[in-house]
N, C-alpha and C positions, 0 to 999 in steps of 0.2 A: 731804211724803214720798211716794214710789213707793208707789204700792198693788196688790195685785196682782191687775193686769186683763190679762184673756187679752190673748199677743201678736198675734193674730190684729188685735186694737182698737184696744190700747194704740198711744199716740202713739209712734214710733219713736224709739230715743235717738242723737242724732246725733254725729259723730265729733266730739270733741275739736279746737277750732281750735291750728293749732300754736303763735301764740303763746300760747294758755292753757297750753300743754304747757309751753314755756320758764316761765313763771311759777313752774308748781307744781313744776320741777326745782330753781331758784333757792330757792322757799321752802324746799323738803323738805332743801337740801343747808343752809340753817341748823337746820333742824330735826334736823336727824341730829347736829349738834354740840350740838346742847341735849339730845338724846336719851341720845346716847353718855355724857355725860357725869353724867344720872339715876343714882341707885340703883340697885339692883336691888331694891328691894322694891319700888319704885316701878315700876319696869320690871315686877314680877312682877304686880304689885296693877294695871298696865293690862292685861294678858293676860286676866286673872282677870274683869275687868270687860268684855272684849268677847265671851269668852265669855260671860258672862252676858245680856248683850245680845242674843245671837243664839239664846240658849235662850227669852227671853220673846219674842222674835218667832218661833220655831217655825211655828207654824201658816200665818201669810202667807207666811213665807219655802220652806216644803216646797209650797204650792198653786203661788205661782208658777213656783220649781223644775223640778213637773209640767209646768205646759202650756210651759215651753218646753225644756224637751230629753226629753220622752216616757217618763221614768225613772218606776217605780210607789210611789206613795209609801213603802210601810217599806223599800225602798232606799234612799231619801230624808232619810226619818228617821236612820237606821240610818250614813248619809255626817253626818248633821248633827251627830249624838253626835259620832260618829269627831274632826270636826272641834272643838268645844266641848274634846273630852277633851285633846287636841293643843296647844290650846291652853292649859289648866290646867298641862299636863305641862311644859312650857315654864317658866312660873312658877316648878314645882318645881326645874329646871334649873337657874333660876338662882339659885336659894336656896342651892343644894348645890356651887354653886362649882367644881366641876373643872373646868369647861368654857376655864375662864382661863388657865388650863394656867400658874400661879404658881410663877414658879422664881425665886430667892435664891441667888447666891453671893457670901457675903462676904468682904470684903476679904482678902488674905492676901500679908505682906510676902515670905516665900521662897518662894515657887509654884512648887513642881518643875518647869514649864514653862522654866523659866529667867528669868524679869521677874516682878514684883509681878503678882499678880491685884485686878482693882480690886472695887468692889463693883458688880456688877452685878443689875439684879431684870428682871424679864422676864414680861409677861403679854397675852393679847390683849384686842384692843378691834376695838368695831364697826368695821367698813370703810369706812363713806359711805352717802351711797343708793344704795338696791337696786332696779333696776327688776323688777317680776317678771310675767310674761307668763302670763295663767288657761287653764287645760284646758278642754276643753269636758266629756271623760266623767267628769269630777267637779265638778259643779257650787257640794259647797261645798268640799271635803277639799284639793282639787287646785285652788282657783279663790281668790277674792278674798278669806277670809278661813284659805287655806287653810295647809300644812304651808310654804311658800316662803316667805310673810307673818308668820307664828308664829315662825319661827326665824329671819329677818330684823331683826323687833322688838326682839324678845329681844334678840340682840347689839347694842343698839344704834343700828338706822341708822332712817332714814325709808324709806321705801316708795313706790314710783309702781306702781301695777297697772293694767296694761294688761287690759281685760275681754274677755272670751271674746265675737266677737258670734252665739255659737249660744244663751246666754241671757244678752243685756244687759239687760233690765230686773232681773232678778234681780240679777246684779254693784251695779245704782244702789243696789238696797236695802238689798241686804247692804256696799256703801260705806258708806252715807248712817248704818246701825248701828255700822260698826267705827266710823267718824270721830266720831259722839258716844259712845262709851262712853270713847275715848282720850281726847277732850277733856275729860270729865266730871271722869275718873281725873287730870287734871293734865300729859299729854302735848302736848307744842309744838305749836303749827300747822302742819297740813303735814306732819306725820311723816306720812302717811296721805292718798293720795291717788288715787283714780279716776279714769282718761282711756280712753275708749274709739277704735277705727276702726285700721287696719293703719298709716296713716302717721304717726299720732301715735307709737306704739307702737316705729317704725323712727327717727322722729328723738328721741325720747326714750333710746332706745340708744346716740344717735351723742354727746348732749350729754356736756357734758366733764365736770360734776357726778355723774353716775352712775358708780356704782364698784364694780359689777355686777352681775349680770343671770342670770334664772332664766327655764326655761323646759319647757313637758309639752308635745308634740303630736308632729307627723309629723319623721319624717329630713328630709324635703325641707324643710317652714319652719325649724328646729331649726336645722338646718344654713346656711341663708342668712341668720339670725341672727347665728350663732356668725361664721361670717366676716366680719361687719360687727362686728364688737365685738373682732375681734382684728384687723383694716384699721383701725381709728380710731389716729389720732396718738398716743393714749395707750389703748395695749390693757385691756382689762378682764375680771375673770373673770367665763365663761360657764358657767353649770352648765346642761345640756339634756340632760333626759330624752326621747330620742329615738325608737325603735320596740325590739322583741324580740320573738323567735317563740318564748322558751320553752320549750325542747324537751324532753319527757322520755321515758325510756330504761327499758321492762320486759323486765327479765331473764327467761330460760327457766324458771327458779324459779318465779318471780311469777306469771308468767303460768300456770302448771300448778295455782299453790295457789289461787289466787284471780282465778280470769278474770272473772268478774262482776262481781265490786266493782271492778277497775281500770277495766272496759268504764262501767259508772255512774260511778263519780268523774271517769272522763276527764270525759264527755259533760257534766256538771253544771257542771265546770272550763269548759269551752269556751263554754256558752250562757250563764253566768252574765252577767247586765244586755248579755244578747244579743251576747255576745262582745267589748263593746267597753272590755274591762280590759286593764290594758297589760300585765298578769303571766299573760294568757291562753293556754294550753298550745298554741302551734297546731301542734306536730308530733310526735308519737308512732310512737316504735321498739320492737314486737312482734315475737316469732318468726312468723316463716312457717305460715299454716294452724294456727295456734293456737287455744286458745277463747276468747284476747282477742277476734280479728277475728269469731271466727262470735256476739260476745255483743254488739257494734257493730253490725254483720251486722243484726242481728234488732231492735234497741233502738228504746224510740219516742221521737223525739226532741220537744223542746217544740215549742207551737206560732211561726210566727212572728211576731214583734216589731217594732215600730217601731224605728229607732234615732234617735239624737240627732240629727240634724239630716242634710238634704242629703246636704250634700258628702260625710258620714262615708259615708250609704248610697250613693251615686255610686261612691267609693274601694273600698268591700268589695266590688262589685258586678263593680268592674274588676279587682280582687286576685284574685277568686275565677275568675274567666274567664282570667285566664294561668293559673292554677295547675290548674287541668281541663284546658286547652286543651293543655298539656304531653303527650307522646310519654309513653305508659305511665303514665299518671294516668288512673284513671277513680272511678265515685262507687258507696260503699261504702256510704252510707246517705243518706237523704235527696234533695233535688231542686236543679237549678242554675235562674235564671233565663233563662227565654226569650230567643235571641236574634232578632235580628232579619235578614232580607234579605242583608246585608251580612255577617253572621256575628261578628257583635260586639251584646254583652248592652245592650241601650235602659236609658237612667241610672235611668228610671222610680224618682225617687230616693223620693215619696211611697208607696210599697208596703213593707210589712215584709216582708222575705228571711227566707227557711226556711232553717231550720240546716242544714247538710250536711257529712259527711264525705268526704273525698275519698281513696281509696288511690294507692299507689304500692308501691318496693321501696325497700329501702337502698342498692342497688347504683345506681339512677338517682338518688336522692340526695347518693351520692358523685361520681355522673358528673356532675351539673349540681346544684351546691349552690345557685349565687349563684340560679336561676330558684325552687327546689323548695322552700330554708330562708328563704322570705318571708311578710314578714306580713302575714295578711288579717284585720284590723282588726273583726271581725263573729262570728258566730255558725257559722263553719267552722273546719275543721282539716285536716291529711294527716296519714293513718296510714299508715308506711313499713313492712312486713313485711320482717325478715334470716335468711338463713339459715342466717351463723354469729356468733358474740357478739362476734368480732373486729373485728364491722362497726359493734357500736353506740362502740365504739372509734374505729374512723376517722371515723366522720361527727363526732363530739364533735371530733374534730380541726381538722375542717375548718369547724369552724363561727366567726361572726364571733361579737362583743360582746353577751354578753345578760346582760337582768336576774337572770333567774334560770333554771335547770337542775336537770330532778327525775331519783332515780332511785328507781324501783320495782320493790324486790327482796327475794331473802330474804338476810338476815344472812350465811348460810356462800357465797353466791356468789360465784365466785372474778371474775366481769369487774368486778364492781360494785367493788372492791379497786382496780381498774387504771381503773377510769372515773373514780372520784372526782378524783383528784388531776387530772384533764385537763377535767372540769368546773369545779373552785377557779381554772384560767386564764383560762375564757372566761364566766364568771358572777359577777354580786355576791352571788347567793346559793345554795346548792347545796340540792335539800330529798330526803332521805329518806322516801320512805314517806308522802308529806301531795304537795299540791297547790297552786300558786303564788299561785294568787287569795285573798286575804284578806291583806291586807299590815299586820300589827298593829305597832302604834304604840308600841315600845319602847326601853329602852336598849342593845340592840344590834344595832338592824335594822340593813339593808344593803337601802337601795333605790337601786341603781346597778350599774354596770357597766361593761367596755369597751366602745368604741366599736365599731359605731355604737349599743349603748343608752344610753350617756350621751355630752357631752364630756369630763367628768371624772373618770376614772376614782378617784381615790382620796377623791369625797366620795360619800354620801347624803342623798335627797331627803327620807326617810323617818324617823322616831326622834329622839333627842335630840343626834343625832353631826351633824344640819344644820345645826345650829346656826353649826359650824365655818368652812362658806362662807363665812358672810359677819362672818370677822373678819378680823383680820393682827395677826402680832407687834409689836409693840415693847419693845426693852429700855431700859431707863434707868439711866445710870453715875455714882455715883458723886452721884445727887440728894438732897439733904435728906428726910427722915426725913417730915416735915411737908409734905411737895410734892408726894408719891410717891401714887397710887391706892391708895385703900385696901385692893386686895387685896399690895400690896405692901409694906407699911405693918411695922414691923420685930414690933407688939405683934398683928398678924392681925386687925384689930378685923371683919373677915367672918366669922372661925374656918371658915374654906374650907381642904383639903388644899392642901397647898402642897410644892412640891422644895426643902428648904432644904439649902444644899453638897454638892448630892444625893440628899438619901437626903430618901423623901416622908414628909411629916407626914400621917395624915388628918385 
């Protein structure tokens, strides 16, 4: 078993050969028919059991964690619960049955329709294998044994995880614990399988056993995924949580009763695990010469942070130099990196970047949305000052697909009335008076969005509603009694809510 030695030492883990890739797609695509067809107690009692597995290796698993993506351990900790809990929660899911969405209509020889209505029963089931693609800025919650894995399971299918290579020795170990805890529990071979390196992960997409595919990182990979998986002979659904700049909106209220605490909460939102949360606020709409701006103005920001690896710090490095570099943006608080000669910022990707804010107006926001409403990935932000409320109006109009959109106001505010409903278009989640980061793990999150923050707009990634991805209907007409899925079964022997000739039982 992986032990965990700094990756600085540690033997490198090498890419997955592709026909090992073929292998473990073949195995996993029998195993998702032995899986599907489990229990659910059984199905609930392996959940239960990989959590468990991954709470007594705590301590290896949060050190290695550390040294390879720079995150400080009780963030660590604190992602490791998140993820244990996620997966318990799961278990509960499917004990509780709606998820099935069990519907019964029976037979009926005069069916106002005009023809007999036959008996029909109707519930979902897993979809096949699921390949699913790990995050890097969540190493356990968003990664190998994370919320894409948990509610993949669950429904039934087997699993091919493609590892994040910003910590691949970590992905091995935390594999190497889900793969025996599921085997332990009495789960198929193969339901459960780790393949590392970019090609693997590309032709694991393309094979014709996989029956769809999850995916956290950049617009740019996300998207050259997602096109590959709707190009294959037989398209497949893609769920890709993709980028968001999260944009929130203080009203002239707001900002009069309470400029300090919004100036502190921004700042706390934006640097939290050094900005690199995807629900991270990166653009804020203040009045003009407010005491938001002069409490920003003044603020001491944290110090700076390593981030997860390279390329992330490369990426923020380059994000943050268009977004300065921009006509009428200049910097509000904080320091930009040094350029060099050339007038372009050196990758100098081993250096932790000092948080910064950067200003602008709302009126250059509205004049160049697509440059101004982007995301830098890091430990910055734009603060846009408007001069009239009609403005945080238009820019909310003109903005693309995000996860989530705050507004921070007072209750009798009359724009906050007319912004909601134009935020409910372009967000999965709208928040009042609270702050994006912190994405709690319940039965009616909504971690998703229009595009470009998800492909999918009408699933999430996050809660007990993910589960849904990765199932599909089926109805069955007119089948024996004794044949039928037990959640279909005429005497309920699950005692799960069910639709019978409509009207729900719980």
């Amino acid at each position: 078993m992986t032990t965990a030695a700094s990756p600085a030492t540690a033997t490198p883990v090498a890419d997955t050969p592709i026909a090992e890739v073929d292998a473990f797609v073949g195995l996993a695509a029998g195993a998702s028919a032995d899986w599907r067809a489990a229990s659910i107690t059984v199905r609930g009692e392996a959940l239960r059991a990989v959590a468990d597995g991954l709470d007594a290796r705590a301590d290896d698993l949060v050190l290695l964690a550390g040294r390879e993506t720079n995150l400080a351990e009780p963030r660590l900790r604190g992602e490791l619960k998140r993820t244990t809990f996620q997966l318990r929660l799961f278990a509960d899911v499917l004990a509780e049955g709606s998820w099935l969405d069990a519907r019964i209509d029976h037979a009926v020889a005069d069916y106002p329709m005009g023809a007999p209505r036959p008996d029909i029963r109707r519930q979902l089931e897993g979809i096949g294998t699921v390949l699913v693609f790990a995050a890097s800025n969540f190493p356990f919650a968003f990664s190998v044994a994370g919320g894409d894995t948990a509610s993949a399971i669950a429904a039934g299918n087997a699993v091919v995880l493609k590892a994040h290579p910003g910590h691949p020795h970590l992905s091995q170990l935390t594999g190497e614990i889900v793969t025996a805890a599921l085997s332990a529990a009495g789960a198929p071979a193969g339901v459960f399988t780790v393949i590392h390196g970019t090609d693997a992960g590309v032709h694991a997409l393309r094979h014709p056993e996989v029956r769809a595919a999850a995916f956290t990182g950049s617009i740019a990979g996300g998207r050259a995924l997602f096109d590959i998986a709707m190009s294959r002979p037989e398209p497949i659904p893609f769920y890709g949580e993709l980028g968001s700049v999260n944009p929130a909106f203080v009203t002239r209220g707001a900002a009069e009763s309470r400029a300090v605490e919004v100036a502190e909460q921004f700042v706390a939102s934006v640097t939290g695990s050094a900005g690199q949360l995807c629900t991270k606020p990166g653009l804020l709409l203040v009045p003009a010469g407010s005491g938001v701006v002069d409490a920003l103005a003044s603020i001491v920001l944290p110090e700076p942070a390593p981030l997860l690896n390279d390329s992330i710090a490369s990426g923020f490095r380059r994000a943050l130099d268009a977004a300065a570099g921009h006509d009428g943006v200049d910097v509000l608080v904080g320091s930009l990196p040094a350029v060099d000669d050339a007038g372009s910022v050196p990758p100098a990707p081993s250096a932790a970047p000092a948080p910064a804010l950067l200003r602008t107006t709302a009126a250059a926001v509205i004049a160049d949305p697509d440059a101004l409403v982007s995301e830098m990935f890091g430990p910055a932000a734009l603060v846009a000052e408007y001069d009239d409320e009609a403005q945080l109006v238009a820019v909310a109009k003109l903005l693309d697909g995000q996860l989530t959109a705050t507004i921070v106001a007072e209750e009798g505010d009359a724009v906050a009335r007319e912004l909601l409903p134009v935020l409910a278009t372009k967000a999965g989640r709208v928040l009042w008076n609270q702050w994006p980061t912190g994405v709690s793990v319940t039965w009616a999150q909504q971690h998703g969005g229009p595009y470009p923050a998800t492909t999918a707009v009408g699933t999430t990634s996050v809660g007990t509603a993910a589960i849904t991805r990765f199932l599909r209907p089926v109805a069955y007409q007119n089948v024996p009694d004794a044949l039928l899925p037990a959640a279909l079964q005429e005497a309920n022997p699950l005692g799960i809510p069910r639709r019978v000739n409509g009207i729900l039982h719980p």
